[in-house]
N, C-alpha and C positions, 0 to 999 in steps of 0.2 A: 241354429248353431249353438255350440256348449259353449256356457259362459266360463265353463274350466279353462278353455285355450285363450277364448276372445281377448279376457280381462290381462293374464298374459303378454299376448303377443302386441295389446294394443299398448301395455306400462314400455315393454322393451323398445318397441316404435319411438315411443315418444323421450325414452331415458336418449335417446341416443340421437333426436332432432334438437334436442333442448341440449346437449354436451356432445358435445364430435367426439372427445376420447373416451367414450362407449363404447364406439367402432361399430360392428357390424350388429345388427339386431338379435340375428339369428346365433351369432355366439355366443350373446348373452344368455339367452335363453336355452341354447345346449346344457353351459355352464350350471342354470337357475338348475336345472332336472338333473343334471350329473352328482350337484351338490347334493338334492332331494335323495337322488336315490341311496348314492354312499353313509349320510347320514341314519336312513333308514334298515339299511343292510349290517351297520354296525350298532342300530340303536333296537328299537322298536318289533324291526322282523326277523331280525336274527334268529329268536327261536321258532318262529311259526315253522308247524309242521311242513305246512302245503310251501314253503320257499327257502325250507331247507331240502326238500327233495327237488326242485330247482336248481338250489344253487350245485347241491352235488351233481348234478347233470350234466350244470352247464360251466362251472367253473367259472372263472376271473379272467381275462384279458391281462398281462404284464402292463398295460399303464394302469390300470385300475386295482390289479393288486397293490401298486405301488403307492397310489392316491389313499385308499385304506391304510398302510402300513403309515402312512406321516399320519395323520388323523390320531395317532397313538392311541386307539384303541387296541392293545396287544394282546388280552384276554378277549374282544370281543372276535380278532381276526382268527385265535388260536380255536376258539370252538367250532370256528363257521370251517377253518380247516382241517379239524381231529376227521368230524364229518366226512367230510368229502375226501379225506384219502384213505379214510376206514373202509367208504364203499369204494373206492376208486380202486384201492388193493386187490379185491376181489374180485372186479369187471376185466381186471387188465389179465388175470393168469391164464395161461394156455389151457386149454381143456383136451382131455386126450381126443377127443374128434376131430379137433381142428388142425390147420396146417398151422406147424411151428411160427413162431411168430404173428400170425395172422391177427388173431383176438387183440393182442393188445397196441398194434397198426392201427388196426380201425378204431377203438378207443380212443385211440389219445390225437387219433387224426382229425375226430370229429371234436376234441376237445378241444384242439388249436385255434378252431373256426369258431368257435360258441365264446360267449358273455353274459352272465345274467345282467351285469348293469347297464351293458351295450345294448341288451335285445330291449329292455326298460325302457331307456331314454328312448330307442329310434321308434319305439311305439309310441310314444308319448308326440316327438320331436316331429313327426313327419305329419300330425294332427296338424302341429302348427303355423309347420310351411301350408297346408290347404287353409288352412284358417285365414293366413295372412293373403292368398289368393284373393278369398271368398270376402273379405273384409275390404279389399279396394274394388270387388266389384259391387258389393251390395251396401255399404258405409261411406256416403260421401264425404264424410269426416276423415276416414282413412287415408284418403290419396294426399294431402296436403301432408300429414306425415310420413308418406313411403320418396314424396320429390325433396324432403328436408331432410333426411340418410346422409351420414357423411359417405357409406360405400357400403357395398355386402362384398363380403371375402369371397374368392372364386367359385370353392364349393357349393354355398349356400345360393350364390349367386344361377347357378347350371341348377340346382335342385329344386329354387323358387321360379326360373323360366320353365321349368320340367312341368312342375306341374300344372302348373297356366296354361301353359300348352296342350294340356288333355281336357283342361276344367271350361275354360272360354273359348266363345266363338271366334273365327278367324279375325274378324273386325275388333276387340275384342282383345283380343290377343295383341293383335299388332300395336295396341296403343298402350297396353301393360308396359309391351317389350320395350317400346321405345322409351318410356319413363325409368324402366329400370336399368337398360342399359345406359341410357346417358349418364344415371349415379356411376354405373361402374367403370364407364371409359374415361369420365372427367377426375376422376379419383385415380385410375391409371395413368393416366397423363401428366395429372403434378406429382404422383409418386416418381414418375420416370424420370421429370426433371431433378425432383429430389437426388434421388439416386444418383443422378451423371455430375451434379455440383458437387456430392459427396463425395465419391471418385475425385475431380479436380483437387477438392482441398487440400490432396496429399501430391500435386503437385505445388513442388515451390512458387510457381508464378502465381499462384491462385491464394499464397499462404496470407496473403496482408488483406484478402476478401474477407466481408461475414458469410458465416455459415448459412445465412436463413432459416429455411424451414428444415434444414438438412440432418441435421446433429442426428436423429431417430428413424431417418428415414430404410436404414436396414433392418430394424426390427418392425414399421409399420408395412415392411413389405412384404416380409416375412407370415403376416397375418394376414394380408391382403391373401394372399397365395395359396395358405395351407389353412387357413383360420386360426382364431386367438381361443384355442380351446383346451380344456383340460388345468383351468388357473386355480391355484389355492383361492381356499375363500377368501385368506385377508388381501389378495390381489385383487379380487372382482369390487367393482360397485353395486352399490345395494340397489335390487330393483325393487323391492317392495317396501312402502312405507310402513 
């Protein structure tokens, strides 16, 4: 196994056994690589030849155009985009052989779908979900940090059963499942109470109560749900020392 993910996936495990408002592991880690690659797209690779004929390909996604654009890089964004609609200009015109409109349909359709920093991460990202598989199965030091998780958010949750599900044997599997899903049912369970006290407190009879765990409980559920991803850097916590 590559000690590029292991080291990784085992910092993010543990940032988030040792502090509950880490939250889910695996967003962390989206996050760690999101950062990596945006800094790198507006620092370092910007000009290389081989990932600007990439990037013109593949184009930006509108959250990660937008993640670049705060990053205030505005000459590094302007060149990566002179580029890309220098040749994009050219891909999209009608040619007299084709049906009107057709050429620049399929362009821009296959452009909706594409991301360079999306296709980056999910290659990187999907390393790390089988990592963290392979790592509770072959690391007995692992599993003590995957039952100390305060919760994995629903996505990451269905993508880390996915592929256990293809990687371990039946036996194997069933005792994954079971460790993993009792973090995420027990974690669904106090969020729901959360939730329904939060509700009450905007009933008067409930007003003279404390709020408890409640005050936050729309935004942790929020992440619970959809995951806590796509955070400015000064939002996230440091995972490496």
């Amino acid at each position: 196994m590559e000690t590029i993910y292991t080291i990784p996936v085992n910092e993010a495990f543990e940032a988030s056994a040792e502090d509950k408002s880490c939250g889910c592991p695996f967003c962390t880690l989206y996050n760690r690589l999101e950062d990596d690659e945006l800094e790198l797209i507006l620092g370092a690779s910007m000009m290389e030849p081989d990932v600007r004929i990439r990037t013109n390909k593949e184009g930006f996604c509108k959250t990660h155009y937008d993640m670049m654009f705060t990053r205030k890089n505005r000459l590094g964004m302007a060149l990566t985009l002179e580029s890309h609609l220098a040749e994009l200009k050219e891909e999209i015109k009608d040619k007299a052989f084709s049906k009107p409109g057709e050429r620049p349909m399929k362009r821009i359709s296959a452009l909706e779908d594409s991301c360079y920093v999306c296709r980056r991460i999910e290659f990187n990202f999907q390393h790390m979900i089988e990592t963290a598989v392979i790592l509770w199965e072959t690391d007995e030091d692992f599993a003590p940090k995957l039952k100390a998780q305060p919760y994995f958010c629903l996505p990451h949750y269905r993508r880390y059963l996915e592929y256990a599900s293809k990687r371990l044997g039946k036996k194997q599997y069933a005792e994954f499942e079971a460790q993993v899903s009792s973090i995420v049912n027990a974690y669904m369970e106090t969020l729901n109470e959360d939730i329904s006290w939060f509700c009450k407190k905007f009933d008067y009879r409930y007003g003279d109560e404390p709020w408890y765990n409640s005050k936050d409980s729309v935004e942790r559920a929020m992440k619970f749900l959809r995951g806590d991803l796509h955070k400015p850097p000064q939002k996230r916590k440091p995972l490496y020392n």
